[in-house]
LUMDO-877504 format. One line per 4 residues: their letters; for each residue x, y, z of C-alpha. Coordinates in pm, 1 decimal, always signed. Last residue first. Example, Ala and Ser with C-alpha at 12.3 -4.5 7.8 and 13.67 -1.06 7.14 Angstrom:
SA = +1367.0,-106.0,+714.0 | +1230.0,-450.0,+780.0
This chain:
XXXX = +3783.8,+120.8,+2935.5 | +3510.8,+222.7,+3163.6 | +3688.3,+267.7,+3450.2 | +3924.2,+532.2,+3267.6
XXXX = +3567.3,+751.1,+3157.7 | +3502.2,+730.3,+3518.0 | +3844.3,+876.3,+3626.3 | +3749.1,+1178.0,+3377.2
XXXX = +3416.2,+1251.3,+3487.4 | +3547.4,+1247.9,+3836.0 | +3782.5,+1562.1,+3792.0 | +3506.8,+1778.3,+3779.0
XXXX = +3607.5,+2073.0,+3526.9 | +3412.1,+2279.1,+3749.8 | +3317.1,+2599.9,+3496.6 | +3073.3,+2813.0,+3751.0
XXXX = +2837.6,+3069.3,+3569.6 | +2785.2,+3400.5,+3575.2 | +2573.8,+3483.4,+3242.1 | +2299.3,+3649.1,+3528.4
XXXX = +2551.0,+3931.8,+3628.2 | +2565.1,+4072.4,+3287.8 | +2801.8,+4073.0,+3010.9 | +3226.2,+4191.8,+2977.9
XXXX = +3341.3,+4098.6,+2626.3 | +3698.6,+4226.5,+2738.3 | +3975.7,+3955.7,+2702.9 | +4240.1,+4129.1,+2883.9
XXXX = +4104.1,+4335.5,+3113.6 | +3925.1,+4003.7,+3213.8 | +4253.9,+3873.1,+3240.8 | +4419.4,+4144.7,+3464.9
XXXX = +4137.8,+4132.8,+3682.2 | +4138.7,+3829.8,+3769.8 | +4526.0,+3852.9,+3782.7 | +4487.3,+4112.5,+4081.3
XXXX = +4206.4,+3854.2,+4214.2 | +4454.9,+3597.6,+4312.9 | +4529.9,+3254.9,+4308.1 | +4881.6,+3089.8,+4384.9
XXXX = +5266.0,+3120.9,+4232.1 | +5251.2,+3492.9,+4231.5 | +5329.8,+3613.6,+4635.1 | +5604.4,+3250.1,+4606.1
XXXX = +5823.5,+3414.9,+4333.0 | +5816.7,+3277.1,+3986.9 | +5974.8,+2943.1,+3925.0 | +6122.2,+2880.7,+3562.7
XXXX = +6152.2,+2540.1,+3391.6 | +6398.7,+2499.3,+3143.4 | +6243.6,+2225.3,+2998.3 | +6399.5,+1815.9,+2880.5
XXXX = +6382.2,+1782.1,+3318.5 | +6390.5,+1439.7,+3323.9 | +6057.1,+1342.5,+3095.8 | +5863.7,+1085.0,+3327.3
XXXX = +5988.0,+1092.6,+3641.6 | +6054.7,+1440.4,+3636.4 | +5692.8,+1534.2,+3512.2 | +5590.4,+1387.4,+3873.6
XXXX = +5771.2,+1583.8,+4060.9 | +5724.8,+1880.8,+3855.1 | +5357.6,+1821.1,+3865.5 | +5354.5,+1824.8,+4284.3
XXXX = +5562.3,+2132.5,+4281.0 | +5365.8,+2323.0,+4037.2 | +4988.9,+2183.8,+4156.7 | +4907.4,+2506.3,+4366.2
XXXX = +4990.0,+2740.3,+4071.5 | +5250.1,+2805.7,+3814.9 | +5483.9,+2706.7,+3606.9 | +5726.4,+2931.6,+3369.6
XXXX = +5827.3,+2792.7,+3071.2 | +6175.7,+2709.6,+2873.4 | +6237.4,+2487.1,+2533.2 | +5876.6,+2384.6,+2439.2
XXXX = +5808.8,+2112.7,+2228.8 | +5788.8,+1855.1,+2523.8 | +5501.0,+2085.3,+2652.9 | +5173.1,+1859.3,+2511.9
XXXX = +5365.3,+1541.9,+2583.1 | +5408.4,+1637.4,+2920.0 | +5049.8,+1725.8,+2942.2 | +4953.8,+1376.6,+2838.9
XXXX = +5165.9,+1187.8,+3106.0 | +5067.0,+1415.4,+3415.7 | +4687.0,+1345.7,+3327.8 | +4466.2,+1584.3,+3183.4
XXXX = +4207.4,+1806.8,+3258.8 | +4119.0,+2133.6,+3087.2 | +4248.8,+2476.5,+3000.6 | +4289.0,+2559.1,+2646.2
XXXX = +4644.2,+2526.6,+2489.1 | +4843.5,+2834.7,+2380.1 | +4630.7,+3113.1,+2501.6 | +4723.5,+3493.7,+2417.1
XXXX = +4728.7,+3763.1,+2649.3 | +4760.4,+4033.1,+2436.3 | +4854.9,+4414.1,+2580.1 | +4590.9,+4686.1,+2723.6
XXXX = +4700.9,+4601.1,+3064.2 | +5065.2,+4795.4,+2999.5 | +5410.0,+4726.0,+2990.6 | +5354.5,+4372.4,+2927.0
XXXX = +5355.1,+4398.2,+2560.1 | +5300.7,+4000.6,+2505.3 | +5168.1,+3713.3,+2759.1 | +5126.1,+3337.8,+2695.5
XXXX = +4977.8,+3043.6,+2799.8 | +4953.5,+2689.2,+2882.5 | +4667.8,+2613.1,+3035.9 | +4591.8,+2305.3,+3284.3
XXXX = +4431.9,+2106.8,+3583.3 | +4614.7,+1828.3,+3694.1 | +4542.2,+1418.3,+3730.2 | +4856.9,+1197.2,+3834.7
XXXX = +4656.8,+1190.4,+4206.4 | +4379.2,+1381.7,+4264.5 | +4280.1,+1727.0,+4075.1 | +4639.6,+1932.9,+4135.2
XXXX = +4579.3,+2304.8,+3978.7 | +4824.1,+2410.0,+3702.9 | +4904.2,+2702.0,+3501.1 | +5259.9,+2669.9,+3264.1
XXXX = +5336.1,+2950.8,+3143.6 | +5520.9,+3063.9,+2808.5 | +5749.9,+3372.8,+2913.6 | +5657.4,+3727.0,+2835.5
XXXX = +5613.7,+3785.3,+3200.0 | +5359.4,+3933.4,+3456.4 | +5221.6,+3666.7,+3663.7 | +4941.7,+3798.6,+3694.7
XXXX = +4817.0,+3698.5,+3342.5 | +4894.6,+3323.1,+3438.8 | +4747.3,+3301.1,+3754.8 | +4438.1,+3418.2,+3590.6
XXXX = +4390.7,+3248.9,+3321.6 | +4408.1,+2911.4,+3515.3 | +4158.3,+3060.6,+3759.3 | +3940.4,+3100.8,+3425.8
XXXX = +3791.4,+3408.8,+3415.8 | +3414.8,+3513.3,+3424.7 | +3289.3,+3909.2,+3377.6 | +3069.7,+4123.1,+3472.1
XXXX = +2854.8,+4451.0,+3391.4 | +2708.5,+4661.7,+3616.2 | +2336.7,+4652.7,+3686.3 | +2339.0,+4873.5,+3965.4
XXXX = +2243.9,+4636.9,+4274.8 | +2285.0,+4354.9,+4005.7 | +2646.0,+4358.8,+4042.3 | +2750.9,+4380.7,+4402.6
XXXX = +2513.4,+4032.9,+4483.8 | +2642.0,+3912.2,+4151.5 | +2979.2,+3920.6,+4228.1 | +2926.2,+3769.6,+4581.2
XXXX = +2720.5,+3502.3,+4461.1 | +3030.3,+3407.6,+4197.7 | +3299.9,+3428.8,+4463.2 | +3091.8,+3184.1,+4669.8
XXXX = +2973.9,+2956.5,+4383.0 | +3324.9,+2922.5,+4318.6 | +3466.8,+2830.3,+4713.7 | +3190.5,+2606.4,+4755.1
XXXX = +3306.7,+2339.9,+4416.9 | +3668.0,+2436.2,+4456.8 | +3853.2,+2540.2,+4181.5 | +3844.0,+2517.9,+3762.2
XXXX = +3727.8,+2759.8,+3759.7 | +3482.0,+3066.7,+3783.2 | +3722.3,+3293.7,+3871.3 | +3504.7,+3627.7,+3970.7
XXXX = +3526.8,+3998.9,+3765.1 | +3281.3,+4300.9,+3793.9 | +3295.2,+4671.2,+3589.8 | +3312.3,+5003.7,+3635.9
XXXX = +3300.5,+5019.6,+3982.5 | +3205.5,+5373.5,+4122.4 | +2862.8,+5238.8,+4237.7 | +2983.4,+5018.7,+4409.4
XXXX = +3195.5,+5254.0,+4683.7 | +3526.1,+5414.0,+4600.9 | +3754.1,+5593.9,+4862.0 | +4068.7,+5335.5,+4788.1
XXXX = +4030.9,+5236.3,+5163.6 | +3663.1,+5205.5,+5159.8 | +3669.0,+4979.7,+4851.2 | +3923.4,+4723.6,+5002.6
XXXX = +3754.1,+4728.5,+5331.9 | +3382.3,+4635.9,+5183.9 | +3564.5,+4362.1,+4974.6 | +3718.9,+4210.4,+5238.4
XXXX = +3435.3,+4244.7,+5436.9 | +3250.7,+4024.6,+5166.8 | +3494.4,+3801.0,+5141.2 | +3601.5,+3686.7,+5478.6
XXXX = +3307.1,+3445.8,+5667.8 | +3197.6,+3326.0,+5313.7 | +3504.2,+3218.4,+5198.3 | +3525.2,+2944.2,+5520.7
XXXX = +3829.7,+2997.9,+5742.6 | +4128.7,+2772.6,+5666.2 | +4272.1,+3076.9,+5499.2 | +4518.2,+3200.3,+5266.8
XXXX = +4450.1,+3603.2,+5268.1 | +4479.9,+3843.3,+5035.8 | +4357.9,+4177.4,+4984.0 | +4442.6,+4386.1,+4658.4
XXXX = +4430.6,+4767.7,+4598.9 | +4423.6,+5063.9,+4315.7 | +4648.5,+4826.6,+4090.2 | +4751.8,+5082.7,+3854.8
XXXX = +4716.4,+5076.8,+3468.1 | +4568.1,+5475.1,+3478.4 | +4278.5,+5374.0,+3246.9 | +4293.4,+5029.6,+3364.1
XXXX = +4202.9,+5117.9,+3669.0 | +4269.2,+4786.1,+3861.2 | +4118.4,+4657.5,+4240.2 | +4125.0,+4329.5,+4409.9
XXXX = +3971.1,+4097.2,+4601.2 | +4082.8,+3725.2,+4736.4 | +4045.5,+3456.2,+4931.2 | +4325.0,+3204.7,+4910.8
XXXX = +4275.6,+2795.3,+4953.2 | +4161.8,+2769.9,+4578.5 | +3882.7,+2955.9,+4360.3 | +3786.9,+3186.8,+4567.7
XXXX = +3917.3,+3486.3,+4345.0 | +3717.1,+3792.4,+4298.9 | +3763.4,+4132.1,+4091.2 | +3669.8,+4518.2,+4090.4
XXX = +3736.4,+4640.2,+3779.2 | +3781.9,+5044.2,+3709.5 | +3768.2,+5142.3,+3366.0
């Protein structure tokens, strides 16, 4: 199965390319932009197919972030996918961008996946990976992804000896976890090319789970950070 996959989610635009059947990345573009989504995407996309000799048709199956992420960049990745999709009615499938980051990261480590909201507030997902030799393995999910403050994920990882973190809210967590806990974790760093977004671990994760459907169940998962900060006003 061939899965061509999406990631918008953050400040890197993304597509990428994995037979599963063969377990080799095909192809991946990346690029951390200040350029809208819009303007790179669907080239990007064009490009990578042309230079691995496939066209839409030959995709097997689709794969976008759907969140948490960026309100434009989401719906971007997720018209784009459908666009490709319903041409030929191929099926699709929506990750989390926590998921994601985690699956690529390629280790049998727990991870840590976290996206700064505002302030002490941090998307998260602990997670972990078995039998990482091929993309057939478990991906298994500790905690579910959601929003939480710096104080209550630190008390949901103070049982945990050693984890890898990653993401675009790492360095800005760690800061603040320090204050609170002093460093009780081993905490692991992976190298810089897997600490953001990327469509390689979209596809990995929707490998992964499976359960592909149809371009229509596509649906952004926002996570908005403001429902939280309200529900703090109101106490």
């Amino acid at each position: 199965m061939r899965i061509l996959g999406l990631d918008t989610s953050g400040k890197t635009a993304s597509a990428a390319i994995l037979d599963t059947e063969k377990n080799i990345l095909l192809g991946e573009h990346t690029v951390y932009t200040s350029r809208t989504h819009s303007q790179v995407i669907m080239p990007m996309c064009k490009n990578l197919l042309a230079e691995c000799n496939m066209t839409v048709k030959d995709v097997d199956c689709f794969a976008v972030a759907v969140g948490p992420g960026s309100y434009t960049g989401l719906r971007i990745g997720i018209a784009a996918v459908q666009g490709m999709a319903m041409v030929n009615h191929t099926p699709c499938k929506g990750v989390s961008t926590l998921a994601a980051m985690a699956a690529r990261v390629g280790s049998d480590e727990h991870i840590l996946s976290v996206m700064h909201a505002r302030e002490n507030l941090f998307y998260y997902g602990i997670y972990q990976r078995h039998h990482i030799d091929s993309v057939r393995g478990g991906f298994h999910m500790q905690d579910m992804g959601t929003l939480a403050y710096t104080e209550e994920i630190a008390e949901k990882i103070k049982a945990y000896d050693k984890m890898m973190i990653v993401g675009d809210g790492a360095e800005l967590f760690m800061e603040q976890y320090q204050k609170i806990r002093k460093y009780p974790l081993w905490i692991v760093y992976p190298p810089a090319v897997l600490q953001l977004q990327s469509a390689a671990g979209v596809c990995m994760a929707a490998a992964y789970d499976g359960n592909f459907g149809s371009a229509s169940d596509l649906t952004a998962s926002y996570l908005q950070a403001v429902q939280i900060q309200k529900k703090k006003s109101d106490k």
